[in-house]
C-alpha positions in Angstrom: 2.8 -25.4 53.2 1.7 -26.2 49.4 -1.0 -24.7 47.0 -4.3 -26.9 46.7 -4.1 -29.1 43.9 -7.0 -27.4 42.2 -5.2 -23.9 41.8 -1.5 -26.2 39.8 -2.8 -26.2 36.2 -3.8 -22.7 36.2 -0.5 -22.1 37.5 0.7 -23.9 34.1 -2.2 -22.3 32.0 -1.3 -18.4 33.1 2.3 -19.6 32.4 1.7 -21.1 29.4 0.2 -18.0 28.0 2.7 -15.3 29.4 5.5 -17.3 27.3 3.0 -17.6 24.1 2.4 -13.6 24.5 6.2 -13.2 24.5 7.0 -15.2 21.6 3.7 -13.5 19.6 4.3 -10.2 19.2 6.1 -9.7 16.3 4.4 -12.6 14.2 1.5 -10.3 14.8 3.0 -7.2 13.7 1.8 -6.3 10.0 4.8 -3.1 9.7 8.4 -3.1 9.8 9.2 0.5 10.7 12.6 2.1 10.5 14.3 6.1 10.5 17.9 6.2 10.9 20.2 9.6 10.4 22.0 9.4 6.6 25.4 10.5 7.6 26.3 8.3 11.1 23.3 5.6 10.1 22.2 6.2 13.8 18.9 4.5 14.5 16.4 6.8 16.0 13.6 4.1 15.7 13.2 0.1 14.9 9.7 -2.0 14.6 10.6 -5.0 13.1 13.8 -3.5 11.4 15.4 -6.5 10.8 12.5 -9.0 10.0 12.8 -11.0 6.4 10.4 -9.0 4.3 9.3 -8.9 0.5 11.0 -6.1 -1.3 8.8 -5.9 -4.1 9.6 -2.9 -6.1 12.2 -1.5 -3.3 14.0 -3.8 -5.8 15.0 -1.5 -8.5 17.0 0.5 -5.8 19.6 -1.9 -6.1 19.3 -2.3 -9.9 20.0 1.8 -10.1 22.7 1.4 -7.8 24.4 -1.4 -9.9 23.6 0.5 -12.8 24.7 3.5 -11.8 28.1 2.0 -10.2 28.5 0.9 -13.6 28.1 4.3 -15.0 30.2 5.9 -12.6 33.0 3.0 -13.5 32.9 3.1 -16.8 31.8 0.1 -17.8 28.9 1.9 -19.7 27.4 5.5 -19.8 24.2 7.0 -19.6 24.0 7.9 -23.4 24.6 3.5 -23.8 21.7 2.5 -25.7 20.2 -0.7 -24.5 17.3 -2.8 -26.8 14.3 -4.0 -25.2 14.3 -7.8 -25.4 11.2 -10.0 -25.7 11.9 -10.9 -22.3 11.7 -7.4 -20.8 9.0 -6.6 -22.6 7.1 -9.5 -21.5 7.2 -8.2 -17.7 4.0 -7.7 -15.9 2.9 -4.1 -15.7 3.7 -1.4 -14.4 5.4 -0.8 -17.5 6.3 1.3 -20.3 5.0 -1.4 -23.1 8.0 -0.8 -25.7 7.6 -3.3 -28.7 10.8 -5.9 -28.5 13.7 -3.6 -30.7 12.8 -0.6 -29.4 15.8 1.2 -28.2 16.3 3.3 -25.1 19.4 4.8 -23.2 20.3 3.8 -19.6 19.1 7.5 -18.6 16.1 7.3 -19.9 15.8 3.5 -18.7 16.3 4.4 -15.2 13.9 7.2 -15.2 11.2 5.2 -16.5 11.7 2.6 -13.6 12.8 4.5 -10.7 9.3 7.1 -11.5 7.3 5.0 -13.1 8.5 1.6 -11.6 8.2 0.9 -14.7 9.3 -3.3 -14.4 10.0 -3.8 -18.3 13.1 -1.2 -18.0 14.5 -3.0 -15.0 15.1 -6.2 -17.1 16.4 -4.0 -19.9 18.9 -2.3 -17.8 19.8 -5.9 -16.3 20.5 -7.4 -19.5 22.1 -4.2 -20.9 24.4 -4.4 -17.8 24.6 -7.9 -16.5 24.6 -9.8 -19.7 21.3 -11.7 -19.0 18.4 -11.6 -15.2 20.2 -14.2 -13.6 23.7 -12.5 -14.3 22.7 -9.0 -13.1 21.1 -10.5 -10.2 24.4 -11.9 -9.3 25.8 -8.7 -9.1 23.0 -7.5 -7.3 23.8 -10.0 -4.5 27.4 -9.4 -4.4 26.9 -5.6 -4.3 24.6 -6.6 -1.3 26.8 -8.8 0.5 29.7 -5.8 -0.1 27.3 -3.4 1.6 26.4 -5.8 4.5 22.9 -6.3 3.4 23.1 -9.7 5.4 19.5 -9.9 5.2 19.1 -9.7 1.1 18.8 -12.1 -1.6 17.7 -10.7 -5.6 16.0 -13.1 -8.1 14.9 -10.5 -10.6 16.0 -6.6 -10.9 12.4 -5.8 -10.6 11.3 -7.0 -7.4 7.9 -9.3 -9.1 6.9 -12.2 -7.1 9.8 -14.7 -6.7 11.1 -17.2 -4.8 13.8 -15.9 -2.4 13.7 -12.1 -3.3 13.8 -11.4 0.4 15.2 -7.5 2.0 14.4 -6.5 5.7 13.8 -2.5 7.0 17.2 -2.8 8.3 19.0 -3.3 4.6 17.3 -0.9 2.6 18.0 1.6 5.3 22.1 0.2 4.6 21.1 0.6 0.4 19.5 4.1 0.7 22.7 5.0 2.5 25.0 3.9 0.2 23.1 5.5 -2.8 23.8 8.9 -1.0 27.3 7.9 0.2 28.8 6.4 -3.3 26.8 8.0 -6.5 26.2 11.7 -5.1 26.4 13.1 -8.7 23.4 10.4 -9.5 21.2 10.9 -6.6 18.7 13.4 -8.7 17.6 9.7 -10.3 15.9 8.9 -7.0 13.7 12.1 -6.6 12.5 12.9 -9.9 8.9 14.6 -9.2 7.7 13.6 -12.7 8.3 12.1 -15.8 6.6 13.1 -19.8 6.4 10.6 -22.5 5.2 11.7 -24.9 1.4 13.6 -23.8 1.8 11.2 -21.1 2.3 12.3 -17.4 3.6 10.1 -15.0 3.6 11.2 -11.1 6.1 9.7 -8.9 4.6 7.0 -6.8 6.3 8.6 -3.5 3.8 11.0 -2.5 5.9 12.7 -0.2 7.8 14.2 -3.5 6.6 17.8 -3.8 4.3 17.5 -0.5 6.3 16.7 2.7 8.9 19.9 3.4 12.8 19.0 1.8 11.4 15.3 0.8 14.3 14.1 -1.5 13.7 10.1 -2.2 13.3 7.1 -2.7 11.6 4.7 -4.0 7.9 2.5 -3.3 6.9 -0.8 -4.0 3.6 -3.1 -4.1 3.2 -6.8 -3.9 0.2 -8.7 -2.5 2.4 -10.7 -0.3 4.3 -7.9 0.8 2.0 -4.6 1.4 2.8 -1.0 0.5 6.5 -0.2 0.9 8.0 2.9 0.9 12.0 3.8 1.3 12.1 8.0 2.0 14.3 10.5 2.9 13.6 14.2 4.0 16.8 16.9 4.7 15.9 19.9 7.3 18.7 22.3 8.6 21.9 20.3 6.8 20.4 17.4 8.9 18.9 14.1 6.2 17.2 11.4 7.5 15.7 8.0 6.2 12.7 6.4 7.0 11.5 3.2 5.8 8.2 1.6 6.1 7.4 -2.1 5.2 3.7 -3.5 5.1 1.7 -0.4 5.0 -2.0 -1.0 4.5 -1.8 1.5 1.7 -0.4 3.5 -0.7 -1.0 6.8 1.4 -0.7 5.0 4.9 2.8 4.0 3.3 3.4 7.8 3.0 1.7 9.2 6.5 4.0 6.5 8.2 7.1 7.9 6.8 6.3 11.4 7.1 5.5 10.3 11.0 8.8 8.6 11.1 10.5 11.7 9.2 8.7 14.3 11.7 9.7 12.2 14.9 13.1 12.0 13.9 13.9 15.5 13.4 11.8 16.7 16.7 14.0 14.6 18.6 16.7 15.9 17.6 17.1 18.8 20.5 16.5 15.8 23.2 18.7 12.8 21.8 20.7 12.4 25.4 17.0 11.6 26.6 16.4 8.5 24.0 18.2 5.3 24.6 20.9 4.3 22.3 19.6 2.0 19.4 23.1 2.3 18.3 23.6 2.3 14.3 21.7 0.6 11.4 24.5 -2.0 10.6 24.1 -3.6 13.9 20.9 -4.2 14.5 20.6 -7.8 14.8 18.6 -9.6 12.3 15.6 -12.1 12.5 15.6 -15.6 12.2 12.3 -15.9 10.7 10.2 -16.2 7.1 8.4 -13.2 5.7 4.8 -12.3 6.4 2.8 -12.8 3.4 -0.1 -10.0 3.4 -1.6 -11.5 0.7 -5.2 -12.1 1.9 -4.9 -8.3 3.8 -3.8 -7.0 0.7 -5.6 -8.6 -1.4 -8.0 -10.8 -0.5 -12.0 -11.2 -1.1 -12.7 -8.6 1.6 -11.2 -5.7 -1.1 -13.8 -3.8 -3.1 -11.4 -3.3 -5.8 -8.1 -4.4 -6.5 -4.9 -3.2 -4.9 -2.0 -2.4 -6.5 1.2 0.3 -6.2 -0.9 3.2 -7.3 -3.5 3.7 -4.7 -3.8 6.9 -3.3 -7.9 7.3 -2.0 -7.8 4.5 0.5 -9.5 6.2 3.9 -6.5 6.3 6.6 -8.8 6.6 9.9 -5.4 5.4 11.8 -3.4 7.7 10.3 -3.0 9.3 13.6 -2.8 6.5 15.5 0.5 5.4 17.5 2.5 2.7 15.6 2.6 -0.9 17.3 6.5 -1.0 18.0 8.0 -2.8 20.5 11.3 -0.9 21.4 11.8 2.0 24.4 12.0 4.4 21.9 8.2 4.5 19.7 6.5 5.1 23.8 9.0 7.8 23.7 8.4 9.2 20.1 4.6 9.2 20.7 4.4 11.4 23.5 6.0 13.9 21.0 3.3 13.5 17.9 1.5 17.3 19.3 4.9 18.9 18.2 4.7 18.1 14.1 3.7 21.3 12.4 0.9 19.9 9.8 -0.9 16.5 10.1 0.8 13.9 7.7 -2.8 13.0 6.4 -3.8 16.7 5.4 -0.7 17.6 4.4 -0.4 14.6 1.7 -4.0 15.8 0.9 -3.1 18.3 -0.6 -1.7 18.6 -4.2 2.1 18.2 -5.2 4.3 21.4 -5.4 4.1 22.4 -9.2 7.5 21.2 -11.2 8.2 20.8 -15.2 8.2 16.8 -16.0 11.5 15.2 -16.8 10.8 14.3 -20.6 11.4 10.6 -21.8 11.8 9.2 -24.8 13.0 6.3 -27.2 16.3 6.4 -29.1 19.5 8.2 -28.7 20.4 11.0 -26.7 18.8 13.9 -28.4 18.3 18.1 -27.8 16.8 20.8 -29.4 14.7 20.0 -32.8 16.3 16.5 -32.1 14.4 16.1 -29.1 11.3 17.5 -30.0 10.5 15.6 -33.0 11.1 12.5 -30.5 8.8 13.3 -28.2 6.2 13.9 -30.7 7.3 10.7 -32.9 6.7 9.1 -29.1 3.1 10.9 -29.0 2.1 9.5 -31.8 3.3 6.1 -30.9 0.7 6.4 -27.6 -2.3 7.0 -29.6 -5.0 4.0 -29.9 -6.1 3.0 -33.2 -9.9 3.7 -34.2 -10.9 1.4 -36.9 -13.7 3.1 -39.0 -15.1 1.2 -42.4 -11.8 -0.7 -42.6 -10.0 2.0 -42.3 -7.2 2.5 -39.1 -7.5 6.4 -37.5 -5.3 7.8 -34.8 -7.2 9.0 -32.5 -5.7 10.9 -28.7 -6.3 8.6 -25.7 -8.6 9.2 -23.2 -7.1 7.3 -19.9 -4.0 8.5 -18.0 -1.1 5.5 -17.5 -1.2 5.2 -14.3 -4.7 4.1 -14.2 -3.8 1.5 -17.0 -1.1 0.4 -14.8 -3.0 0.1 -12.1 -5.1 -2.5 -13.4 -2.0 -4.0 -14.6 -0.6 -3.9 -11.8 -3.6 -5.3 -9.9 -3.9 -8.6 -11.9 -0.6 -9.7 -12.1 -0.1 -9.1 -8.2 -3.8 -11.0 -7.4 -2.6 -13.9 -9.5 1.6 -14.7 -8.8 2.1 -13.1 -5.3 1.6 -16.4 -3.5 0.7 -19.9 -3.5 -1.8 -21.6 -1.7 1.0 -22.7 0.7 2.3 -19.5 1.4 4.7 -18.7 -0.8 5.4 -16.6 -3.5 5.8 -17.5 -7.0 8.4 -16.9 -9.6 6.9 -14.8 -12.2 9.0 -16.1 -15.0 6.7 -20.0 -14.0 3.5 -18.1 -14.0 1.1 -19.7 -16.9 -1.2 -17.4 -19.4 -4.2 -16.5 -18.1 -7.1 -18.0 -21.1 -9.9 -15.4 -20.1 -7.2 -12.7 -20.8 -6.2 -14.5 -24.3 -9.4 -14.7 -25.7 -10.2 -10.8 -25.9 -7.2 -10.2 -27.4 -7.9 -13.1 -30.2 -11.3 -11.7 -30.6 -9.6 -8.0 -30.9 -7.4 -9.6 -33.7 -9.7 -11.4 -35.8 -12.3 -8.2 -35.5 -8.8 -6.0 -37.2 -9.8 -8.1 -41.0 -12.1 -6.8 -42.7 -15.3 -8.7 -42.4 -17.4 -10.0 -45.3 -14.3 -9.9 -48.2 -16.1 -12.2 -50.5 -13.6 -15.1 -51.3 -12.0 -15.5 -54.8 -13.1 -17.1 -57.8 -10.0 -19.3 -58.4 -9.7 -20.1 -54.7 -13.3 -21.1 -53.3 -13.6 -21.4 -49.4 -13.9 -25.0 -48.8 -14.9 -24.5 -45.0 -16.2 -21.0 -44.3 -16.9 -21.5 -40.8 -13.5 -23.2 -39.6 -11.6 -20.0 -42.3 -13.3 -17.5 -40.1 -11.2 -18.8 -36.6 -7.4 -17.7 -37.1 -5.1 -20.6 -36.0 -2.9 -18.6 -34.6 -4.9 -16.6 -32.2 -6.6 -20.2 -30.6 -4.3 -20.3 -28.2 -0.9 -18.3 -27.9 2.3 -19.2 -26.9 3.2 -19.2 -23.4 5.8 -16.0 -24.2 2.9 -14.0 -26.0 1.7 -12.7 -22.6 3.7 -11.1 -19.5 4.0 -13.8 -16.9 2.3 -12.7 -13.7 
């Protein structure tokens, strides 16, 4: 007995498909989801947890830990003052926007990026520790390879667009680990609430700080190609856990996912024997596979406005909704989302817990009088220029930083996080944008005073070629961050 001949090729169609369904899933997948236990590294639950991803800003975790590893072996301390170099202050924003001289210490340097991700104090604190960008991100590799980050490869300390600055779920779970396991007496640098310079107030970009109950790190991060990442960690009862999301659609979903992750993991803690083993973080068994790039999700023409690190009023309707794992354990989880106390959405609705700002400044170590007359030499630093009749006027500033940086941020990520191919491009390549040069030409030839009448001995041979400035025509390729 044999099937007709007309019912064969849907055989091979319905076959075809099953085995295209298997090898789709994951290629589909827009989040890499992880929560493992700090102290044993015990994975309570893994979505992607070990495919390639784009760190983005995640990226400064490893510069603190170098950093700090430095600190803590004496190679330099935290009172080490470090000099902003052209080249760090050339980074794309977010950024503090120190003039090239200023000086800062390697506290207040890692304050200013780990709070304010700030990516011009990631390249100071890699040349003020590794020489030179390519030499710190040397050490940044072999500190990775030590930790058996398998997965990880550094190009820059700051995480911008770049060729081959690759992480995966699975390796900043192994980072955030080691942070708590080796620099225990530096851990405070990873869940600052708040930093002040100057009048300025800087929130940390982790909205679970101050909002989700015993929140107590890490760090976030924003590329086009890579989505809203968030590394987080939450202690309840002497038991910490870690949760890391990769891919988020938003700022806040970044922070509803982890506080999902965070809750699941420390429900299921009465009913472990009932879960099936995922065993521990360092074995999970990577992915042979290139990144996503979320560049047209994250950024593409369908976006009213701009993405960019600091985006907290995006709507969340699927905030609630069950994540799209693939592993025994998120079915299992689910079933227990009626048991979290407050939902992750309204809770992160609601405004941080009150705390004093950790104050910042420029220069030495300073206290008392010292320290005051920094912060308000800083102040004055911050406030714009008013031109009047000739004549410059400080004046206060009207517009917070973070919604400076967020249009910062938002151009530099639109233009460098990938090519037309696919991939992403080094930032250090990236060309000056014109349309942005000629404002800022136009800004400096309005600072002289118009209608000087010219000299007697020295008559104006060309008045309308002596009005342009040669030197604001077109500006160096250096004269503007590189995207």
């Amino acid at each position: 007995m044999h099937f007709p001949r007309p019912l064969r090729p849907s055989l091979k169609w319905i076959l075809a498909v099953a085995m295209l369904a298997i090898a789709t899933p994951k290629m589909a997948q827009a989040e890499a989801l992880l929560v493992v236990e700090a102290d044993t590294g015990k994975v309570l639950q893994a979505d992607n947890a070990t495919m390639p991803w784009y760190p983005a800003s995640l990226s400064k975790l490893m510069t603190a830990y170098v950093t700090l590893k430095a600190v803590k072996d004496g190679r330099v301390s935290l009172d080490t003052l470090l000099t902003v170099s052209p080249t760090a202050s050339s980074q794309s924003p977010s950024k503090m926007g120190f003039r090239p001289g200023t000086q800062v210490t390697v506290d207040n340097a890692l304050k200013m990026m780990l709070v304010k991700s700030a990516n011009d104090m990631a390249v100071v604190l890699a040349e003020g520790i590794g020489g030179s960008i390519d030499g710190f991100a040397g050490e940044m590799n072999q500190t990775a390879q030590k930790l058996g980050m398998t997965q990880t490869s550094y190009v820059n300390p700051n995480g911008l667009p770049a060729d081959g600055q690759i992480t995966s779920a699975r390796d900043m779970a192994i980072l955030a680990r080691a942070i708590i396991r080796d620099l225990p007496e530096y851990e405070y640098f990873v869940h600052i609430p708040s930093i002040r310079f100057g009048r300025r107030i800087t929130q940390n970009f982790n909205k679970l700080i101050g909002r989700y109950p015993g929140a107590d790190g890490f760090k976030t991060g924003f590329i086009c190609a890579s989505g809203y990442n968030l590394v987080a960690s939450a202690t309840r009862d002497g038991k910490r856990l870690i949760a890391v999301v990769l891919g988020a659609s938003s700022g806040r979903m970044r922070a509803i996912r982890a506080a999902q992750l965070l809750d699941r993991g420390f429900a299921n803690n009465g009913l472990a024997w009932l879960r099936p083993s995922l065993g521990t973080v360092d074995n999970l068994v990577p992915i042979d596979s290139t990144p996503p790039n979320l560049r047209e999700e994250m950024c593409g023409a369908k976006h009213k406005r701009p993405a960019s690190d600091e985006d907290g009023e995006d709507t969340v309707a699927s905030a609630g909704a069950s994540t799209n794992g693939d592993s025994g354990v998120s079915f299992f989880a689910s079933g227990l989302q009626a048991a979290m106390p407050t939902k992750p959405a309204d809770m992160l609705a609601q405004p941080a817990a009150a705390s004093e700002p950790v104050v910042v400044y420029t220069g030495p170590t300073k206290t008392g009088a010292a320290l005051i007359a920094a912060v308000e030499a800083d102040t004055e630093k911050l406030q714009p220029v008013k031109r009047t009749k000739g004549k410059h006027t400080r004046v206060a500033g009207k517009k917070s930083d973070t919604a400076d940086d967020a249009k910062g941020d938002a151009k530099s990520t639109a233009k460098s996080a990938a090519k037309p191919d696919g991939k992403p491009v080094r930032h250090a390549n990236a060309k000056p944008d014109a349309a942005a040069a000629k404002p800022a030409a136009d800004k400096q030839a309005a600072a002289k005073p118009a209608g000087k009448p010219a000299t007697a001995a020295k008559p104006v041979a060309k008045p309308k070629s002596a009005d342009k400035p040669k030197a604001d025509a077109k500006p160096k390729a250096d004269a503007k961050p590189a995207g």
